[in-house]
C-alpha positions as CSV (number, residue, x, y, z in Angstrom):
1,X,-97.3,-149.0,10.8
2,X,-93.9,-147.0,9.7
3,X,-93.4,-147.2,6.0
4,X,-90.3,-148.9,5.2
5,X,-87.3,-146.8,4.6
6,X,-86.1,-146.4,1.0
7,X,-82.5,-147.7,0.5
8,X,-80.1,-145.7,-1.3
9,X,-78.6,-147.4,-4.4
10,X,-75.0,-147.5,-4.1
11,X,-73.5,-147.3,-7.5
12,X,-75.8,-144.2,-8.1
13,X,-73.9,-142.6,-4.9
14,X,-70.7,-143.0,-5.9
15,X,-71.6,-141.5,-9.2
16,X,-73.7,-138.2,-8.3
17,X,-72.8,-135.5,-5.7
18,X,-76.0,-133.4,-4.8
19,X,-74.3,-129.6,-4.0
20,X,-75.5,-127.1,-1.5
21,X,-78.4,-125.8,-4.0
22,X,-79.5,-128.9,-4.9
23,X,-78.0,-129.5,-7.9
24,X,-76.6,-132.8,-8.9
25,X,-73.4,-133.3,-10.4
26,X,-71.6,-135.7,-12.4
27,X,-68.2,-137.0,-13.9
28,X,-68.2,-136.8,-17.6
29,X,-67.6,-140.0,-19.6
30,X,-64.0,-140.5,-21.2
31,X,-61.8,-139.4,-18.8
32,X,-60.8,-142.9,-17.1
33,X,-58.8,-144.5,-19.4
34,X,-56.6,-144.2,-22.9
35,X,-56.1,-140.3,-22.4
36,X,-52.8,-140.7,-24.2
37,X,-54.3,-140.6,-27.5
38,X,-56.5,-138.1,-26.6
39,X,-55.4,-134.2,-26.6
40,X,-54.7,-131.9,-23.6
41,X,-57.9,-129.6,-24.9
42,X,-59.6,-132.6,-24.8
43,X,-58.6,-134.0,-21.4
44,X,-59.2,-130.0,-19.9
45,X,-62.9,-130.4,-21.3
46,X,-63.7,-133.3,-19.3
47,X,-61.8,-132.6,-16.0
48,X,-65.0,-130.1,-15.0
49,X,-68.2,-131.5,-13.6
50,X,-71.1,-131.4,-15.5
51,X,-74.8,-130.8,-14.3
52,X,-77.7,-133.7,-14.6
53,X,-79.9,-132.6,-17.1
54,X,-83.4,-131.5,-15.3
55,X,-85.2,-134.7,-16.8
56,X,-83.4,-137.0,-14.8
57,X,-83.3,-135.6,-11.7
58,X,-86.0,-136.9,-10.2
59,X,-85.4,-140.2,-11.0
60,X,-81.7,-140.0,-9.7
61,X,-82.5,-138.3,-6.3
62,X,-84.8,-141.3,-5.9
63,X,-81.8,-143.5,-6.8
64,X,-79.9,-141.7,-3.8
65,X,-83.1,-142.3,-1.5
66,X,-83.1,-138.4,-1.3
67,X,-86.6,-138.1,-3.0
């Protein structure tokens, strides 16, 4: 009997983007909302993706039913 397919968990995919090489990236926190008190330096900081730290990769490529 099939094992049951593992269901992706959809707040997880609209956070994470898994690239090419396998790496999975992220939106940095802070950038939503109230950027008018917050400098241009500041604001140019957070526009880049970051990279998921190696400790939770695992767990989040099982959140996206890719493990």
């Amino acid at each position: 009997m099939a094992k049951h397919k593992m269901k992706t968990i959809k707040t997880a995919a609209k956070r994470f983007k898994v690239t090419k090489n396998g790496k999975i990236m992220r939106n940095h926190s802070n950038h939503s909302h109230e950027t008018g008190k917050k400098s241009s330096k500041v604001i140019r900081r957070l526009r880049p993706k970051g990279q998921v730290a190696k400790s939770r990769v695992r767990r989040i490529l099982r959140m996206l039913g890719k493990a």
